[in-house]
N, C-alpha and C positions, 0 to 999 in steps of 0.2 A: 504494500500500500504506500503510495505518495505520504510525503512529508514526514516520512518516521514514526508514526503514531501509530498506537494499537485500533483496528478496524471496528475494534468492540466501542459499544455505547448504551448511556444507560436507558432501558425503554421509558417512552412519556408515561408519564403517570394520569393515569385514566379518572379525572375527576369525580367525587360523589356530589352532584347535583341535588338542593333540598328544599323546598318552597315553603316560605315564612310567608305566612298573611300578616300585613300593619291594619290595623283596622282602629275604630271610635269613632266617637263625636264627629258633628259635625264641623269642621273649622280648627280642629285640634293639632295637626300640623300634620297627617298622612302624608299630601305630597312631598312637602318640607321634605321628610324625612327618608322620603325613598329618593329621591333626587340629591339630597347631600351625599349619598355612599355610591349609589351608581355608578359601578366604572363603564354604562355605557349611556346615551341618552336615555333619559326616562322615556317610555309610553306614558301621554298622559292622555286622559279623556276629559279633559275641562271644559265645561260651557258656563258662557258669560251668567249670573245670576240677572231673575227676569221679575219685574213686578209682577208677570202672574204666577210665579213661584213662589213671593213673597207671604201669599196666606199659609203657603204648606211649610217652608223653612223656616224653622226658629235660628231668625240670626241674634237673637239677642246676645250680649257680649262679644260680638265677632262683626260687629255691624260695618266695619272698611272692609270685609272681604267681598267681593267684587265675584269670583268664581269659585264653582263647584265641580268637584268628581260628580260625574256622571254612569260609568260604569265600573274602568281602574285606574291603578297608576298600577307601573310596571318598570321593575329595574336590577338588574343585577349586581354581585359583589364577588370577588372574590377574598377569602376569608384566608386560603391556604392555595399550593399549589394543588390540593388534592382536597379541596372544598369550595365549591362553589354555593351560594345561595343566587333563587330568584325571588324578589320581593314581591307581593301583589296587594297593592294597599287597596283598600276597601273602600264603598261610598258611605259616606256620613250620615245623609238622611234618612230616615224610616221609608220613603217608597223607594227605595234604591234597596231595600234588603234580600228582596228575591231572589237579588244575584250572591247573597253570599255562598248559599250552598256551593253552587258552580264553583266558585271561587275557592272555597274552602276542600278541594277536593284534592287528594294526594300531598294536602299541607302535614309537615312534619309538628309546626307548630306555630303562634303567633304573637306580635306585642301587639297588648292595650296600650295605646295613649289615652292618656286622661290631663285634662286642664283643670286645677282645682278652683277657678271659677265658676264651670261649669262640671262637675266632678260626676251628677248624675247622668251628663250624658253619654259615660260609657258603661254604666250598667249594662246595655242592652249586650255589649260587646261580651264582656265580662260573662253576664249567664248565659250566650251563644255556645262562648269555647267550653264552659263548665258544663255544659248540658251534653256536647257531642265529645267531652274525653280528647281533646286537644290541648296539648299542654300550652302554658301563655305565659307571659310576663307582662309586669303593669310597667310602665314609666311614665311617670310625670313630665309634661313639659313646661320646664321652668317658663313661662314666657315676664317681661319683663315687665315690671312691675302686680303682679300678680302676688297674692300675699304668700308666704314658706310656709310649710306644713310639715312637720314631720314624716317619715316613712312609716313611723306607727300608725299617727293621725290619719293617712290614708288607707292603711289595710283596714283600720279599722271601720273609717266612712265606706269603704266597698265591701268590707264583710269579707275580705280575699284568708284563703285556707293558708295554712303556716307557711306551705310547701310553696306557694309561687309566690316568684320573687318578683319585687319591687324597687325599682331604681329611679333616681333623679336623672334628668337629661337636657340635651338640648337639641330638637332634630334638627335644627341650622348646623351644627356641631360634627363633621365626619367623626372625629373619634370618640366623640358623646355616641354618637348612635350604632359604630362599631361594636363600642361596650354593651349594649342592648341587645344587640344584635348575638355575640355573644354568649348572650347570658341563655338569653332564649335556645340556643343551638345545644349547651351544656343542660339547659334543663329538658330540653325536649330528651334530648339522647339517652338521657340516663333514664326517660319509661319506654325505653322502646327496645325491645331483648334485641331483638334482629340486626341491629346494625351499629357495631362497635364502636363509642363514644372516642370522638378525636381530641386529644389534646390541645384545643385549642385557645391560643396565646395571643 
């Protein structure tokens, strides 16, 4: 062989691909956050918010946001050379839920957002995953000027079991939401017998 080198090489390592749903509230940072870790353009499905949406959308507290998910956002990461995530962040409002199933489907696991402004708006998310045996993590997103609250104070306002965890965050934040991201992948792994928990760092 040219150049003096051994013809030997070491085989590509054949990625494990694993689809994290971001879901909550409405206005809660979904896209933010699938778009800050993306290493490729997000898919996003935004349309302009319309006054005649306005009687079904409760913007209250979020009242400059301007657009909505409509169906997803969508975006990849990779995590490891031999871990990929796809993101598939969710729609916010109640008539937009139909598509969770779909969505939710071959998911490993997923993060709640929650805005402790509006902190009941992610119940709905919260007993979605509890009810179909999906493992989840809460994060808060700090957003700015919003009052601090404990990680107690909050398991405790969402009633969350010991076992899922609850993080502070920022999804404007890559390595905020790396860490999320994460956590979620560590906890989903370790209820899942079938597929050996990655060290990941």
């Amino acid at each position: 062989m040219a150049f003096g080198r051994s013809s030997r090489r070491t085989a590509p390592v054949e990625p494990v691909t694993l689809k994290i749903l971001v879901a909550g509230g409405f206005g809660v940072g979904k896209t933010t956050l699938v778009g800050a870790v993306s290493e490729i353009r997000p898919l996003r499905t935004e349309e302009t918010l319309s006054e005649a949406g306005r009687p079904v959308d409760d913007v209250s507290g979020v009242e400059s946001k301007s657009t909505t998910t409509v169906a997803m956002d969508f975006g990849r990461i990779t995590l490891r050379e031999d871990l990929v995530l796809y993101l598939f962040g969710t729609p916010g409002q109640d008539r937009f839920w139909f598509l969770w199933d779909e969505l939710a489907q071959g998911a490993l696991g997923a993060v709640v957002l929650a805005d402790t402004r509006r902190l009941g708006d992610c119940f709905a998310a919260v007993d979605y995953f509890e009810r179909r045996g999906i493992p989840f993590a809460v994060a808060v997103n700090c957003f700015e000027g919003a009052e601090r609250f404990t990680a107690e104070a909050v398991r405790g306002a969402l009633d969350l079991d010991e076992d899922v965890p609850l993080l502070m965050g920022d999804a404007r934040d890559r390595e905020s939401v790396k860490n999320i991201l994460v956590t979620v992948v560590e906890h989903a792994l370790a209820r899942v017998d079938h597929i050996p928990e990655p060290a990941v760092t």
